[in-house]
C-alpha positions in Angstrom: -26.4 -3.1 -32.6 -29.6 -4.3 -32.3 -28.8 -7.4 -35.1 -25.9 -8.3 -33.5 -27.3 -8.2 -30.3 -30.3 -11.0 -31.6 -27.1 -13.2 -32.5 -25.4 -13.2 -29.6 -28.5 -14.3 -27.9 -29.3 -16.7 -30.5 -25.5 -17.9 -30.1 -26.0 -18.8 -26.2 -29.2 -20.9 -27.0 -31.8 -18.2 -26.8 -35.0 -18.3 -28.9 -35.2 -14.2 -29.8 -37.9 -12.9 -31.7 -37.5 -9.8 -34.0 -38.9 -7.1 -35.3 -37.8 -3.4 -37.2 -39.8 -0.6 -38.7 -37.7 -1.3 -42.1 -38.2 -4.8 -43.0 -34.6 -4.6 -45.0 -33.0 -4.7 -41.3 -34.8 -7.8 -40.3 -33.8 -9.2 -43.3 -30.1 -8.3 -43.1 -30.9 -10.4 -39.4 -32.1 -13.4 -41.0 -29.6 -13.1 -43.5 -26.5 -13.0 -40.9 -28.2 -15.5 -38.6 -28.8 -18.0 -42.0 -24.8 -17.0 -42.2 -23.9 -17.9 -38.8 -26.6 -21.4 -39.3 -28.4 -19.4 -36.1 -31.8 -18.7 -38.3 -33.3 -21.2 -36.0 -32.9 -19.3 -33.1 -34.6 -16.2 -34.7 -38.1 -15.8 -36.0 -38.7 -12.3 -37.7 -41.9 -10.5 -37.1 -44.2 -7.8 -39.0 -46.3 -6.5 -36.3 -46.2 -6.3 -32.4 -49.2 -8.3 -31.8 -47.9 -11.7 -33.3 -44.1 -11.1 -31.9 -45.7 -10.5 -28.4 -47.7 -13.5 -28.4 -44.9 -15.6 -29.9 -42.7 -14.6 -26.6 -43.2 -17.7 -24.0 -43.0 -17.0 -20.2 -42.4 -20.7 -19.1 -43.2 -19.1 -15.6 -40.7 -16.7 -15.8 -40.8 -12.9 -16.7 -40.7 -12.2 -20.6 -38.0 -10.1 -21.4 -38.6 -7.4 -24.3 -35.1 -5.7 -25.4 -34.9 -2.2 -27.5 -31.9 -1.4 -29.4 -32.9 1.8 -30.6 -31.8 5.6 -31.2 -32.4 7.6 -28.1 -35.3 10.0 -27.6 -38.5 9.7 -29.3 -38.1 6.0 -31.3 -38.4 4.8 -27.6 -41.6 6.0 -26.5 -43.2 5.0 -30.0 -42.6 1.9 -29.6 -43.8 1.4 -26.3 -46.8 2.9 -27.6 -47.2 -0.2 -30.0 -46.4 -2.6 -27.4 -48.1 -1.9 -24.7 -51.6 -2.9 -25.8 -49.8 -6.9 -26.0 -47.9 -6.3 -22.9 -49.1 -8.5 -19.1 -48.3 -7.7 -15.6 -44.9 -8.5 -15.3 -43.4 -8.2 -18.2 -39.7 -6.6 -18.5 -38.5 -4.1 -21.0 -34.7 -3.3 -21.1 -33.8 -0.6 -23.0 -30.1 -0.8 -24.5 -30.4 2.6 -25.9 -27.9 5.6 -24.6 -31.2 7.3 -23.3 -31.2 10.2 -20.4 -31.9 8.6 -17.5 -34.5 11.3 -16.5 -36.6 10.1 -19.7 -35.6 6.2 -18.3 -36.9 7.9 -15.1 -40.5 9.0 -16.9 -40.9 5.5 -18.9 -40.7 3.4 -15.4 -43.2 5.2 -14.2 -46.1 5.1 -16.3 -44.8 1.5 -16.9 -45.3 0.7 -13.7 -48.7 1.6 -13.3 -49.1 -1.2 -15.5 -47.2 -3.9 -13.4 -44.6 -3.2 -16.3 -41.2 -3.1 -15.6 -38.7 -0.9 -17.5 -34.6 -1.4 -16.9 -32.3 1.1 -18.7 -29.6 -0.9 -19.6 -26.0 0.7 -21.0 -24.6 -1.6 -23.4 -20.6 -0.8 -23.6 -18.5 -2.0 -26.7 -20.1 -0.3 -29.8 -21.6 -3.3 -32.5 -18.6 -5.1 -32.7 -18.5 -5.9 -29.0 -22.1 -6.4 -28.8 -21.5 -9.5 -31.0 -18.8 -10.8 -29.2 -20.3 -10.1 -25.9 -20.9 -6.7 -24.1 -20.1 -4.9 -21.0 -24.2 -4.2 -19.6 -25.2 -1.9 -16.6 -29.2 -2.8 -15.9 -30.5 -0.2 -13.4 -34.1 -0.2 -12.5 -36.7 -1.9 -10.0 -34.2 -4.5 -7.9 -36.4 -7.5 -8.4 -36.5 -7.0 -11.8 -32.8 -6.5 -12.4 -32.3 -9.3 -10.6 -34.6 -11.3 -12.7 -33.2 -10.9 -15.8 -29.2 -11.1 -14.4 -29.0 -14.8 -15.1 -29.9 -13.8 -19.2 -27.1 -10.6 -19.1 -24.9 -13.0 -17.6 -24.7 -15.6 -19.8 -23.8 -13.1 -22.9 -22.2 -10.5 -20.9 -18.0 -9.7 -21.8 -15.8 -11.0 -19.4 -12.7 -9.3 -17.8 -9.2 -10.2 -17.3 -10.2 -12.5 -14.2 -13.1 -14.3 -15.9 -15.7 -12.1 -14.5 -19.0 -11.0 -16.0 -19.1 -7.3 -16.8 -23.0 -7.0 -15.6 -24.0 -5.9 -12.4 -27.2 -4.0 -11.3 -26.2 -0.8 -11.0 -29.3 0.5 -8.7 -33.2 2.3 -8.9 -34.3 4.2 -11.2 -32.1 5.8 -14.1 -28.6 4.4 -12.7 -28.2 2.3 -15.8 -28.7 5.0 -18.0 -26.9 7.6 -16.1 -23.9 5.5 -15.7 -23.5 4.7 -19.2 -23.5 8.5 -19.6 -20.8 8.8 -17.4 -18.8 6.1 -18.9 -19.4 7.9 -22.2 -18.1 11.4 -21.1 -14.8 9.9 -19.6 -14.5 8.3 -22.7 -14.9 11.7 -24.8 -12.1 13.0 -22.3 -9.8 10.7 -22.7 -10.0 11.2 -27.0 -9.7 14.6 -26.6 -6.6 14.4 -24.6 -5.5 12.0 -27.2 -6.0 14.5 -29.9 -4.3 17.2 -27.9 -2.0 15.0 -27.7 -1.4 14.5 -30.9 -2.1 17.8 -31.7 1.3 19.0 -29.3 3.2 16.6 -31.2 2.5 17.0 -34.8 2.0 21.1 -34.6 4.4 22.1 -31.8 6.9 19.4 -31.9 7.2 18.7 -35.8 6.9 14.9 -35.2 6.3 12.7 -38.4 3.1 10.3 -38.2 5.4 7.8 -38.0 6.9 8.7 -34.3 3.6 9.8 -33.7 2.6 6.5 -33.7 5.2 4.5 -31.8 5.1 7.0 -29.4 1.5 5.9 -28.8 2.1 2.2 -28.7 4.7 2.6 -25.9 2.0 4.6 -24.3 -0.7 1.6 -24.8 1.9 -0.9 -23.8 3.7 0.7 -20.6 3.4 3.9 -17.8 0.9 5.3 -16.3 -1.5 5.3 -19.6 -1.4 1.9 -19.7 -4.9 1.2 -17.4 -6.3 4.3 -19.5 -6.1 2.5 -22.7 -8.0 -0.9 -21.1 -10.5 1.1 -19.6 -11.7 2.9 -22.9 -11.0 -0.4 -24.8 
């Protein structure tokens, strides 16, 4: 997520500066950027220090991203940044955190004149590459800060608009990508009940199984299910 992520921004003309406990994944980076003739967007770093200080405001708030596992990973790291961080400064987390922890991290951020946005990032790696669907909640001025940058790599939907909006104080972010993510977990288990019914109960080969599922996708009331999970 994280890789792809750095491309996309280095894609739309943003210097990004990276970093990765396991050197290997920064290399894989560099290697895909090189790849993609982006590597000149992308500087890799080895500590927090040096990729801290190579992060230029130009007046404006510098914008730290995590893409990282939830939990524990996240409050490391801000352990090993903060020492580099200035009043000001934004972190967005990307990770599917609990918003109560998202909650915790704003506010002894905050004491610092640090701001912290939880961020749900919607699309799984692939999308993230192409362009994700982003719902930044957190302190308004800062959302609003950092909208312009979401915007300009956000996914777009069927009437051209931007799938980024702030989504309000505190946790919201994170709490509505939790959301999102249980309706999705509903909607593939009713799929595999589905299925289930059909290949159990109603002896149907794979092969219906299928086609019925494509009419499903392409006509009825299922229809707007299958765009919203997709």
């Amino acid at each position: 997520m994280g890789g792809n992520m750095a491309l996309l921004f280095a894609e739309h003309g943003i210097e990004v500066s990276v970093i990765d406990k396991a050197r290997k994944n920064v290399d894989n980076v560099m290697k895909m950027a090189k790849d993609e003739s982006l590597d000149s967007k992308i500087r890799p770093f080895d500590n927090f220090k040096d990729l801290v200080n190579s992060v230029q405001s130009g007046g404006t708030p510098r914008l730290f991203v995590f893409s990282l596992p939830h939990g524990s990973p996240g409050d490391c790291v801000i352990d090993e940044l903060s020492p580099y961080l200035k009043r000001g400064d934004i972190i967005l987390d990307g990770a599917n955190e609990n918003f109560i922890e998202t909650e915790r991290r704003q506010g002894e951020l905050i004491a610092k004149g640090v701001y912290y946005i939880g961020t749900g990032v919607s699309g799984g790696y692939q999308a993230v590459r192409r362009g994700p669907s982003m719902s930044p909640g957190g302190e308004e001025h800062a959302v609003d800060a950092i909208l312009p940058f979401l915007k300009k790599v956000a996914a777009k939907d069927s009437k051209g608009q931007r799938c980024v909006a702030n989504m309000g104080s505190g946790g919201s972010g994170h709490y509505v990508k939790t959301v999102h993510n249980g309706i999705e977990q509903g909607m593939l288990s009713v799929i595999c009940e589905a299925w289930g019914m059909m290949v159990n109960h109603l002896g149907m080969e794979y092969n219906t199984v299928s086609k019925v599922f494509e009419k499903w996708n392409a006509e009825g009331e299922l229809v707007l299910a299958a765009l919203l999970q997709f």
